[in-house]
C-alpha positions, 0 to 999 in steps of 0.5 A: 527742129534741131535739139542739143543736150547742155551741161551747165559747167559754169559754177554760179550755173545760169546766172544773170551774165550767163542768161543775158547771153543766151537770150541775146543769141535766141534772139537773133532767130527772130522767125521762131519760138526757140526753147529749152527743156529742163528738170523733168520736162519744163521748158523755157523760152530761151528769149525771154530773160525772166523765162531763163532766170525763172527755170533757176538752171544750176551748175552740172543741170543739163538742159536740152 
């Protein structure tokens, strides 16, 4: 398992454009489950496009 801590540094935070990228690159480990945590504990499924928009990430938000 590998982790990282982000920094969401983009202003309109993790918008449509922004999320469409992630998930694009999430995608491309088609062999696991890849997942981000954010605020408190949450975690999202970095494949799906409505789990990224849904966690509704701001700007200066870290996420893991």
């Amino acid at each position: 398992m590998v982790n990282k801590k982000v920094t969401i540094t983009n202003l309109s935070g993790l918008h449509m454009g922004a999320a469409g990228k992630l998930c694009d690159e999430a995608i491309k480990f088609s062999d696991t489950s890849v997942k981000f945590m954010y605020r408190e504990n949450h975690e999202a499924n970095a494949k799906s496009m409505l789990s990224v928009l849904g966690a509704s990430i701001k700007a200066g938000e870290e996420i893991e």
